[in-house]
Structure formats: structure tokens, C-alpha cells
mmCIF entry with sequence, helices, sheets and N, C-alpha, C, O atoms, coordinates in Angstrom:
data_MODEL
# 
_entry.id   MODEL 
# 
_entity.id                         1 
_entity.type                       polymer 
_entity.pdbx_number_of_molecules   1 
# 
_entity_poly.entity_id                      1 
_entity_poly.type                           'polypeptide(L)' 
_entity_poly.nstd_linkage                   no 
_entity_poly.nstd_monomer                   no 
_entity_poly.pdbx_seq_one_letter_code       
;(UNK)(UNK)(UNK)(UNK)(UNK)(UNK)(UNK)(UNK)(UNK)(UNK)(UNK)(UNK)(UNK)(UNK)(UNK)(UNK)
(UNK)(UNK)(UNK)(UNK)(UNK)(UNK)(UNK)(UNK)(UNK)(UNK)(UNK)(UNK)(UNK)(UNK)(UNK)(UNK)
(UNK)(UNK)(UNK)(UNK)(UNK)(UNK)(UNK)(UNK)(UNK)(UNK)
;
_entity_poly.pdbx_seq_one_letter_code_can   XXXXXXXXXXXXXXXXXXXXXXXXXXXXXXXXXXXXXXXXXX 
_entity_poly.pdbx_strand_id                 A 
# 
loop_
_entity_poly_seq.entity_id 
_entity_poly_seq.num 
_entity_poly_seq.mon_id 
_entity_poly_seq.hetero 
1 1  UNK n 
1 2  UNK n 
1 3  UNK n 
1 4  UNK n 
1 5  UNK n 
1 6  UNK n 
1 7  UNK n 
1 8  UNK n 
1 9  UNK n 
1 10 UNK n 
1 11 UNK n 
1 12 UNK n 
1 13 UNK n 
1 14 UNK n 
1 15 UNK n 
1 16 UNK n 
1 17 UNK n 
1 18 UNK n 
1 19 UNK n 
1 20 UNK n 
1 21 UNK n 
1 22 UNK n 
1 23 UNK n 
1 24 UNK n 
1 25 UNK n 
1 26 UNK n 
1 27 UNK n 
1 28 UNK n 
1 29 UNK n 
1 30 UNK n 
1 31 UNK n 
1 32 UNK n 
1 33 UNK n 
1 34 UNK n 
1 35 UNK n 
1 36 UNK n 
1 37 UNK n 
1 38 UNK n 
1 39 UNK n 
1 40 UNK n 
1 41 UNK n 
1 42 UNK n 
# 
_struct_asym.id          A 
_struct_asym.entity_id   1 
# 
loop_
_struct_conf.conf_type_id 
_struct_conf.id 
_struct_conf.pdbx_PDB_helix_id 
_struct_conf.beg_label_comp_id 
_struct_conf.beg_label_asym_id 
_struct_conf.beg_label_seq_id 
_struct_conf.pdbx_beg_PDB_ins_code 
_struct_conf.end_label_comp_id 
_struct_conf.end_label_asym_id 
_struct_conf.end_label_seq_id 
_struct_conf.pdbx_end_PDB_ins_code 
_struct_conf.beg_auth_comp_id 
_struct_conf.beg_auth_asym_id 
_struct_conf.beg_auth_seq_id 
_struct_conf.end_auth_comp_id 
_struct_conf.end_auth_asym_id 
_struct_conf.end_auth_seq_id 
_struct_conf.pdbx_PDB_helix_class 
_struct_conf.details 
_struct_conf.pdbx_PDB_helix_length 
HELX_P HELX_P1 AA1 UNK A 6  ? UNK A 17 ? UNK A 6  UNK A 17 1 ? 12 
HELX_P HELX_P2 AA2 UNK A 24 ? UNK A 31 ? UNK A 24 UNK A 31 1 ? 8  
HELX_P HELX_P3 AA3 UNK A 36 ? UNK A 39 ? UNK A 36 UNK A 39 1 ? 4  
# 
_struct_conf_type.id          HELX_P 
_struct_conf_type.criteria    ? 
_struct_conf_type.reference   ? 
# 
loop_
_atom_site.group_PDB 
_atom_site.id 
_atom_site.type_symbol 
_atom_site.label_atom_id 
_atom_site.label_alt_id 
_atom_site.label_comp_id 
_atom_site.label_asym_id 
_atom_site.label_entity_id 
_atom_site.label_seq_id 
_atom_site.pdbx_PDB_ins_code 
_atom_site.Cartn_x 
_atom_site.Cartn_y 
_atom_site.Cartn_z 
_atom_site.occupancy 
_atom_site.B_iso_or_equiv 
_atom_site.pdbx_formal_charge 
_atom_site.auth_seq_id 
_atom_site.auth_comp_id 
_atom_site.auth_asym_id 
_atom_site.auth_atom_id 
_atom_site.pdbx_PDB_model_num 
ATOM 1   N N  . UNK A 1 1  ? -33.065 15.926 45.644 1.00 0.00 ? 1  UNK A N  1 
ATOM 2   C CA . UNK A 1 1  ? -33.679 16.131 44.358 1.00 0.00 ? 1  UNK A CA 1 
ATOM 3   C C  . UNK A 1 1  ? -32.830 17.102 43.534 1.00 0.00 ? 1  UNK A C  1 
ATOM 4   O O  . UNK A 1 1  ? -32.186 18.077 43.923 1.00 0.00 ? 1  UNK A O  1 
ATOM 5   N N  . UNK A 1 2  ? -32.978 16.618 42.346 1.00 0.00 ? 2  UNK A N  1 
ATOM 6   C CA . UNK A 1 2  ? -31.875 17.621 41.711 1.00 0.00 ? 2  UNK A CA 1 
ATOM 7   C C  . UNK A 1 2  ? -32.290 19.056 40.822 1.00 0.00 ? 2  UNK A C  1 
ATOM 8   O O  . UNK A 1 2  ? -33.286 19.113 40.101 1.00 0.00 ? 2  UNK A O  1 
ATOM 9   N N  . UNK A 1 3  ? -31.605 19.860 40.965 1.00 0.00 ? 3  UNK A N  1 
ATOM 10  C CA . UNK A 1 3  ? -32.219 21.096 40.378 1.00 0.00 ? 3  UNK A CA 1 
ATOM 11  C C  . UNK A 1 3  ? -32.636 21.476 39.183 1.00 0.00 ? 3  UNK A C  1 
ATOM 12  O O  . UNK A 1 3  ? -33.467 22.282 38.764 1.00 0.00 ? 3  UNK A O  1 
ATOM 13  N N  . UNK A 1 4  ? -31.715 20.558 38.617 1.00 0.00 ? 4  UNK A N  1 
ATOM 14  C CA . UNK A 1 4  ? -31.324 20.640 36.752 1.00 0.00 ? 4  UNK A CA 1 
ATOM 15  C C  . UNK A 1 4  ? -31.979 19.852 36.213 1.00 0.00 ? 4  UNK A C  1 
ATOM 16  O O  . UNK A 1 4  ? -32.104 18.860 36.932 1.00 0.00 ? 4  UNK A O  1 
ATOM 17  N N  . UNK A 1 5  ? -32.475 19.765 35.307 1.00 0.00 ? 5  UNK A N  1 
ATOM 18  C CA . UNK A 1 5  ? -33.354 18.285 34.459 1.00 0.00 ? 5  UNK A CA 1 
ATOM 19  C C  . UNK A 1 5  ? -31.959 17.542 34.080 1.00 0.00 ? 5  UNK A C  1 
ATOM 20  O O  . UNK A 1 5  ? -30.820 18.005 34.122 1.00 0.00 ? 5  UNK A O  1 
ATOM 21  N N  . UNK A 1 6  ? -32.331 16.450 33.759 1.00 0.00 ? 6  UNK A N  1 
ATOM 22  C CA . UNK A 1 6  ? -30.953 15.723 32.872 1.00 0.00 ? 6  UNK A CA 1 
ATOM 23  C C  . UNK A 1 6  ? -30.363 16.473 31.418 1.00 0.00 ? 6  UNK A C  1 
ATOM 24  O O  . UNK A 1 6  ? -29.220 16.698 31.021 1.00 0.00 ? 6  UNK A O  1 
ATOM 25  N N  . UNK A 1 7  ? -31.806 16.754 30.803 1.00 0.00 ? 7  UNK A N  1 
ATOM 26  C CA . UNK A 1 7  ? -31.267 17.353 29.212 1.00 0.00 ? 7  UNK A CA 1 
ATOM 27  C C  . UNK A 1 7  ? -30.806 19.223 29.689 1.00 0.00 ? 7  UNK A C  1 
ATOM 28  O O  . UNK A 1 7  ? -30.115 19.888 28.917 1.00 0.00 ? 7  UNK A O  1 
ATOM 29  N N  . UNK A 1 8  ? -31.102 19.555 30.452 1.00 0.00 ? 8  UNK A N  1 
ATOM 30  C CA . UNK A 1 8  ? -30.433 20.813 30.848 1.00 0.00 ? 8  UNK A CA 1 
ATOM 31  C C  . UNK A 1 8  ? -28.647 20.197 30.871 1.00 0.00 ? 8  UNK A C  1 
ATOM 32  O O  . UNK A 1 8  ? -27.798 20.373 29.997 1.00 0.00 ? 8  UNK A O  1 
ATOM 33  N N  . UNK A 1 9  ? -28.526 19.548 32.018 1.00 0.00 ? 9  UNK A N  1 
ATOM 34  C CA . UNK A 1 9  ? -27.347 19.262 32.592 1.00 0.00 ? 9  UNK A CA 1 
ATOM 35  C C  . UNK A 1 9  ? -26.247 18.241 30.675 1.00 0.00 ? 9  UNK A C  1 
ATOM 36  O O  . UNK A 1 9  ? -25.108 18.355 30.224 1.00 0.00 ? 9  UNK A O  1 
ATOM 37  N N  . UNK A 1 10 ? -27.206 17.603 30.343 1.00 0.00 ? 10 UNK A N  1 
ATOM 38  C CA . UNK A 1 10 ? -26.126 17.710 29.009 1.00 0.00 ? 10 UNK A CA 1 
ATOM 39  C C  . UNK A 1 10 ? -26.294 19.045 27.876 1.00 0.00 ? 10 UNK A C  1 
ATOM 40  O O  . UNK A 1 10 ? -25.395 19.456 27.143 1.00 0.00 ? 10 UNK A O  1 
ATOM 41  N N  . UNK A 1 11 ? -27.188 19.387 27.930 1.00 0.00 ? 11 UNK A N  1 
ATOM 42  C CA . UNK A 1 11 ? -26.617 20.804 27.143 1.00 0.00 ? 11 UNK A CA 1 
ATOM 43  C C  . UNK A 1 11 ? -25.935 22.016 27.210 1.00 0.00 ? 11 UNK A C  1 
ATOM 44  O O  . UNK A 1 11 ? -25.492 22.903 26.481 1.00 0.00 ? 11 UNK A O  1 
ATOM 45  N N  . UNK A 1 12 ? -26.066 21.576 28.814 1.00 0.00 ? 12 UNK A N  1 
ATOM 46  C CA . UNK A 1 12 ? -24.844 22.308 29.397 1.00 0.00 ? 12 UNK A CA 1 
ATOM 47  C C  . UNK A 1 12 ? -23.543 22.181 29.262 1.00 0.00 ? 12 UNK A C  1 
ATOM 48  O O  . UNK A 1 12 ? -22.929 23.224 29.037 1.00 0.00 ? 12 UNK A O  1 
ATOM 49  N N  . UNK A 1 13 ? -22.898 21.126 29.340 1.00 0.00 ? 13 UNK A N  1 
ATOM 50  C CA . UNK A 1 13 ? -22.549 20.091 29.036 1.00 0.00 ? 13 UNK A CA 1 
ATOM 51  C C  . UNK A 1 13 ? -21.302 20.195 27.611 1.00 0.00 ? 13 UNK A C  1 
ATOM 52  O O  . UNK A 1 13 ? -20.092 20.375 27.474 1.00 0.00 ? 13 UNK A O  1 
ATOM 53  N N  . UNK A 1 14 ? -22.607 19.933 26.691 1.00 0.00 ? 14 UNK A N  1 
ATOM 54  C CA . UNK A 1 14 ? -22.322 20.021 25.537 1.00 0.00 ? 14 UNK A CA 1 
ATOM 55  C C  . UNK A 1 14 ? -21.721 21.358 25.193 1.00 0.00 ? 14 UNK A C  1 
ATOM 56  O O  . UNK A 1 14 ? -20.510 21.350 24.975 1.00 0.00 ? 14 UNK A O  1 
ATOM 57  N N  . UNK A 1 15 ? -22.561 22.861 25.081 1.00 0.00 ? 15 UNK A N  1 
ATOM 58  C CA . UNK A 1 15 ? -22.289 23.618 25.105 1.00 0.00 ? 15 UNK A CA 1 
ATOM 59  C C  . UNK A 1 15 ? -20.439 23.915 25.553 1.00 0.00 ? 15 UNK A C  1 
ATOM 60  O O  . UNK A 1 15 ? -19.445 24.360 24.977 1.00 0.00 ? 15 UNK A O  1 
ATOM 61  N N  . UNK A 1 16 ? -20.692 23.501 26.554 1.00 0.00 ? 16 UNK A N  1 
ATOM 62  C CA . UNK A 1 16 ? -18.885 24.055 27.639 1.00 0.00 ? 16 UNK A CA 1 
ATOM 63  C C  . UNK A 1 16 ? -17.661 23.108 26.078 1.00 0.00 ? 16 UNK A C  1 
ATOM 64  O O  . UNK A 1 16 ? -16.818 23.543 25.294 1.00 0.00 ? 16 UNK A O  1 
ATOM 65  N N  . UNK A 1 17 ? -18.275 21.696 26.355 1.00 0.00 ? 17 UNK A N  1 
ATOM 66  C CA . UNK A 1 17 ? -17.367 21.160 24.975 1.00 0.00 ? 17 UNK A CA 1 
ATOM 67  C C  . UNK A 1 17 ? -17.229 21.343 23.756 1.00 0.00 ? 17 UNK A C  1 
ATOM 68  O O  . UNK A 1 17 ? -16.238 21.000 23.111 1.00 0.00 ? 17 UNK A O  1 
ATOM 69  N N  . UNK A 1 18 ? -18.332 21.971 23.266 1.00 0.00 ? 18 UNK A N  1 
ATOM 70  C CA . UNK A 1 18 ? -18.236 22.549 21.962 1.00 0.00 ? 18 UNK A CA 1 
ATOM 71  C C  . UNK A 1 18 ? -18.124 23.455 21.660 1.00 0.00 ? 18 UNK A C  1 
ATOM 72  O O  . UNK A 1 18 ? -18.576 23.750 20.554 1.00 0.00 ? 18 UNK A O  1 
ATOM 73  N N  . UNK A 1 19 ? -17.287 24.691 22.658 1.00 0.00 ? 19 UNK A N  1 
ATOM 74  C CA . UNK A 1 19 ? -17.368 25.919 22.398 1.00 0.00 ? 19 UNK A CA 1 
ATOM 75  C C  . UNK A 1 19 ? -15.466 26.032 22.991 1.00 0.00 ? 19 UNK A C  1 
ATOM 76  O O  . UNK A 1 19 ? -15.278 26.386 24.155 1.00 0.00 ? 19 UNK A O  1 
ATOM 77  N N  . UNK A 1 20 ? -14.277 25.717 22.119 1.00 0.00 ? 20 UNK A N  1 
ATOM 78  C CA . UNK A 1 20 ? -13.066 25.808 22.697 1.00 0.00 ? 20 UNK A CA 1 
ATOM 79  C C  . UNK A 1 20 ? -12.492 26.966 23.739 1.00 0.00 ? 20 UNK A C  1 
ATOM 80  O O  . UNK A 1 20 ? -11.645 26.987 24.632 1.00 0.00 ? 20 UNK A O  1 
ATOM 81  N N  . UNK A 1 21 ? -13.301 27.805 23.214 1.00 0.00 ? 21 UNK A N  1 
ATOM 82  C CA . UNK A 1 21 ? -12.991 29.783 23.635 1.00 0.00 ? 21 UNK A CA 1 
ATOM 83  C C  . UNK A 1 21 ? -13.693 29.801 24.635 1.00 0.00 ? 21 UNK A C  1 
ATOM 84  O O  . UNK A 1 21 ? -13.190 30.455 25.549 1.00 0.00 ? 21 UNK A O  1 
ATOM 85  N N  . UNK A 1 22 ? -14.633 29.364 24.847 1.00 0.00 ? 22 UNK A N  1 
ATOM 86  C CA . UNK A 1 22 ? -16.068 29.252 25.916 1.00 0.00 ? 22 UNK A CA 1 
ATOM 87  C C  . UNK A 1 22 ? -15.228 28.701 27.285 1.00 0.00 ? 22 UNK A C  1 
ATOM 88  O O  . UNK A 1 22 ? -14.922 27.508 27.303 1.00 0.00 ? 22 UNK A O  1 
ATOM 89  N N  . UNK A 1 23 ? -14.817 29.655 28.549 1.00 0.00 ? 23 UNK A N  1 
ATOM 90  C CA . UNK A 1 23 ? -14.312 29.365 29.695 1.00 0.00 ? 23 UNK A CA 1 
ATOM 91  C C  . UNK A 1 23 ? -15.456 28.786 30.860 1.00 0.00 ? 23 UNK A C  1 
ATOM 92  O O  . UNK A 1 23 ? -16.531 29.377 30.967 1.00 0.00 ? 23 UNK A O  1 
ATOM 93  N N  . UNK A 1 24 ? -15.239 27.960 31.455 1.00 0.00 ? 24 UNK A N  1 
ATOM 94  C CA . UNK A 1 24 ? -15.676 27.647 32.726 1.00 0.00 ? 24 UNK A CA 1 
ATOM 95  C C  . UNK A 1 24 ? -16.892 28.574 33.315 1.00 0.00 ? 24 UNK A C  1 
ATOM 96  O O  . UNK A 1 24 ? -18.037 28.243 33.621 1.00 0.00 ? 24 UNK A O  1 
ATOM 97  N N  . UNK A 1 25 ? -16.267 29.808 33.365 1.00 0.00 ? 25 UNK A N  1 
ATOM 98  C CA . UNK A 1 25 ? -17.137 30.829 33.854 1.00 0.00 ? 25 UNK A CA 1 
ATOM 99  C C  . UNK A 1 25 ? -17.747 31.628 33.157 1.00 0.00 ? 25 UNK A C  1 
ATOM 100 O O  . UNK A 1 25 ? -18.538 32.468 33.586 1.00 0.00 ? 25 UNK A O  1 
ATOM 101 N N  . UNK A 1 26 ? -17.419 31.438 31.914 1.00 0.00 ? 26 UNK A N  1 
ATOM 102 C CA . UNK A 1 26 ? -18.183 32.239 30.768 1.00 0.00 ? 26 UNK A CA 1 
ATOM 103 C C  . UNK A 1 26 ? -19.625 31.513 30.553 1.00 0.00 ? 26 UNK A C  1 
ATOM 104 O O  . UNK A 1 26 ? -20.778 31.932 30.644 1.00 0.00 ? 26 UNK A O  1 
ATOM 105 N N  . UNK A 1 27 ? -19.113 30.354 30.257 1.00 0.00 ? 27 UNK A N  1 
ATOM 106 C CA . UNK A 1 27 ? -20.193 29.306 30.409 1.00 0.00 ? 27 UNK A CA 1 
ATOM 107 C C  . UNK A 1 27 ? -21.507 29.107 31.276 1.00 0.00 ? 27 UNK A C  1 
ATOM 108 O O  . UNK A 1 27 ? -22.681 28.834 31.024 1.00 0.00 ? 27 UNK A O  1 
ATOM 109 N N  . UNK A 1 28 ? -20.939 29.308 32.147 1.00 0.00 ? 28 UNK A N  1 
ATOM 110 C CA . UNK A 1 28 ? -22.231 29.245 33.818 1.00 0.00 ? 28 UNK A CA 1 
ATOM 111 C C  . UNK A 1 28 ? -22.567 30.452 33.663 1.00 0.00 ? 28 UNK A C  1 
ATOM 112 O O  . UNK A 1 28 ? -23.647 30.255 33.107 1.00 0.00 ? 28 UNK A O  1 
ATOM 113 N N  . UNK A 1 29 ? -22.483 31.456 33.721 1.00 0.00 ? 29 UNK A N  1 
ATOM 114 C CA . UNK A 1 29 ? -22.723 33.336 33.572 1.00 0.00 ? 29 UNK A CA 1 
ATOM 115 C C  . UNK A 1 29 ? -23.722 32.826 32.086 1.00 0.00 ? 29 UNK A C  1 
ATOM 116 O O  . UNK A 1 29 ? -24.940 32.972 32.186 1.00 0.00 ? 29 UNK A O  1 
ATOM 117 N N  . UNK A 1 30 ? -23.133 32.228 30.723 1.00 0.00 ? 30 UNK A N  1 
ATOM 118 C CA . UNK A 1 30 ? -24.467 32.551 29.720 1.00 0.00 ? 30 UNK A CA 1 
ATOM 119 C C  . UNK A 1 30 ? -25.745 31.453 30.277 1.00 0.00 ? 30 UNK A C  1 
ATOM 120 O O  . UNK A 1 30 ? -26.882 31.916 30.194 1.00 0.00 ? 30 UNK A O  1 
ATOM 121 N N  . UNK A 1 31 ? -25.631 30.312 30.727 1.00 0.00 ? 31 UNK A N  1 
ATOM 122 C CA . UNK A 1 31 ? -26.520 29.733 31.291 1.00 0.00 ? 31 UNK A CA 1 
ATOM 123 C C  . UNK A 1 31 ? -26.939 30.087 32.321 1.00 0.00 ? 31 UNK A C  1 
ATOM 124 O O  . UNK A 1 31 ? -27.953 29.464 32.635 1.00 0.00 ? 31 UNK A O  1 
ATOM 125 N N  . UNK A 1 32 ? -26.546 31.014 33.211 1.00 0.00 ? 32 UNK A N  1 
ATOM 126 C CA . UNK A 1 32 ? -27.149 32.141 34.403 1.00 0.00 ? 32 UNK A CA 1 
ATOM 127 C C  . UNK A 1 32 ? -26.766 31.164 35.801 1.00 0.00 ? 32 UNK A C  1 
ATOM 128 O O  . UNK A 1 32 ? -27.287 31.564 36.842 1.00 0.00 ? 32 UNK A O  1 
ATOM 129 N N  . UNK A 1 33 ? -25.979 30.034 35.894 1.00 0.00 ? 33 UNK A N  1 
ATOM 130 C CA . UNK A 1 33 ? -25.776 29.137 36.871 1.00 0.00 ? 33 UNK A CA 1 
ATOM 131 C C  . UNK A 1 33 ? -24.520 29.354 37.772 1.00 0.00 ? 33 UNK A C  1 
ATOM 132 O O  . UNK A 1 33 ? -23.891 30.400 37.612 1.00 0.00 ? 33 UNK A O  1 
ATOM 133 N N  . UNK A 1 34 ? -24.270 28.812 38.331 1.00 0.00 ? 34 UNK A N  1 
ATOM 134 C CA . UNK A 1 34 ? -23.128 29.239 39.270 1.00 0.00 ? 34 UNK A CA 1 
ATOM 135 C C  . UNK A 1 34 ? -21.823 28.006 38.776 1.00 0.00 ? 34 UNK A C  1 
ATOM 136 O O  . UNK A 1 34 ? -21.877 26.776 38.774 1.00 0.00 ? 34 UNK A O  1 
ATOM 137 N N  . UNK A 1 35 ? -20.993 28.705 38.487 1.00 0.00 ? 35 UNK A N  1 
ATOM 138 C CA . UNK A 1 35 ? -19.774 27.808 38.230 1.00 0.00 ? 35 UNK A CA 1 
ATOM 139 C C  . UNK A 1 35 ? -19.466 26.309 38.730 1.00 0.00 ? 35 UNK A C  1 
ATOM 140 O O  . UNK A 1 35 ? -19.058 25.448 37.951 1.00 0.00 ? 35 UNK A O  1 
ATOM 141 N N  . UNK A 1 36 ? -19.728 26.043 40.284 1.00 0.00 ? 36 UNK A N  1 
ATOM 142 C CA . UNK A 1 36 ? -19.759 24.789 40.378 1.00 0.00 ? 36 UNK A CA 1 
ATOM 143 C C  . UNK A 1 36 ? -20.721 24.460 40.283 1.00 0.00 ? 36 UNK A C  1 
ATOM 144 O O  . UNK A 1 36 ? -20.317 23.355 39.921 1.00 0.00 ? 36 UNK A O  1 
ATOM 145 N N  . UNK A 1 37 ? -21.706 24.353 40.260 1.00 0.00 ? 37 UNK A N  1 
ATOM 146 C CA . UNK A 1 37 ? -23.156 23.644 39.233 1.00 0.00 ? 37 UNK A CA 1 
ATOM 147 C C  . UNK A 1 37 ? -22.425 23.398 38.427 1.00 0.00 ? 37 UNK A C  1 
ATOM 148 O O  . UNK A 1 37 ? -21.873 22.349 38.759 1.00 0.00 ? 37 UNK A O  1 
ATOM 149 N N  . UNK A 1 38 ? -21.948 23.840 37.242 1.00 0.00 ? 38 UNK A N  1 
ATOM 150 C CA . UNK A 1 38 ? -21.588 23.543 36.151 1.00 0.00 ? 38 UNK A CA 1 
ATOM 151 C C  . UNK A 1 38 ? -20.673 22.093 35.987 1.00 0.00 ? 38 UNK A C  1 
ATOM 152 O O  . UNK A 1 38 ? -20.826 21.073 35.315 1.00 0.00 ? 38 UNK A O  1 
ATOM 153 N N  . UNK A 1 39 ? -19.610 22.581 36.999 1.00 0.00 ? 39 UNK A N  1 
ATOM 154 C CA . UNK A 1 39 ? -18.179 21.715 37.305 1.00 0.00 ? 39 UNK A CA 1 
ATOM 155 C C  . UNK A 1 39 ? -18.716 20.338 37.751 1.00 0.00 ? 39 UNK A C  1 
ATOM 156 O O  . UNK A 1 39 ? -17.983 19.350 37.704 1.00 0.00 ? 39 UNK A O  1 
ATOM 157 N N  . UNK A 1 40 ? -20.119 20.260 38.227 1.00 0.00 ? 40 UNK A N  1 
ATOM 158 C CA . UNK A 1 40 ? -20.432 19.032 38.698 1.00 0.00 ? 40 UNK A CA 1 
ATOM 159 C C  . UNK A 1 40 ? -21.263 18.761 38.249 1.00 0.00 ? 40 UNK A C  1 
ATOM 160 O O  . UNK A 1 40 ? -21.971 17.863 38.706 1.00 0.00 ? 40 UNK A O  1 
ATOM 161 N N  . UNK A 1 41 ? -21.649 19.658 36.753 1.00 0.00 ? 41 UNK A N  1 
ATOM 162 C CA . UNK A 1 41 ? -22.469 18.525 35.954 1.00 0.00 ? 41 UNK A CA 1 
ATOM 163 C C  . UNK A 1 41 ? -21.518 17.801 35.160 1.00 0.00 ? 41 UNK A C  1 
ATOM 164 O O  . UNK A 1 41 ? -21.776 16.638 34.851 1.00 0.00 ? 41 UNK A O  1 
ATOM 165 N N  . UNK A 1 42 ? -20.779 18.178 34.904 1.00 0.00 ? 42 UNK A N  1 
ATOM 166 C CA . UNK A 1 42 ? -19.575 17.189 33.922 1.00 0.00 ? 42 UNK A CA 1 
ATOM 167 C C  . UNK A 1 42 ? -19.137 16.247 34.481 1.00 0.00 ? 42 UNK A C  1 
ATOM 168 O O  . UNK A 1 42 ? -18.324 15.516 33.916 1.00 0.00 ? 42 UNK A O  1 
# 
């Protein structure tokens, strides 16, 4: 079962792509998630 809803996991998503300056890990730290969460929602 997955942890994330779907619209979490694209606004996550979205966020990481629409933010050029916005790093990998900057990203997961403002969404409070752990970096690969992140890496494997994309």
C-alpha cells in the first residue's frame, strides 16, 4: 500500500520541476519526506 496519495506524489512532483534552484534534497526536507521517496515518485 502506498504511503503517498497520488495528488501528493504529483505535487511533489511538480513542485521539484517547477522550481529550477529547488535541489533534490531541498525539495524532500520542504515536503518533510525523505529524498528517495521523492526520487521514486518521479
Amino acid at each position: 500500500m502506498s504511503r503517498y496519495s497520488e495528488e501528493f506524489k504529483r505535487d511533489a512532483v511538480t513542485l521539484y520541476e517547477n522550481n529550477e534552484e529547488l535541489s533534490l534534497n531541498s525539495a524532500s526536507a520542504e515536503l518533510g519526506i525523505n529524498r528517495a521517496s521523492l526520487h521514486c515518485a518521479g
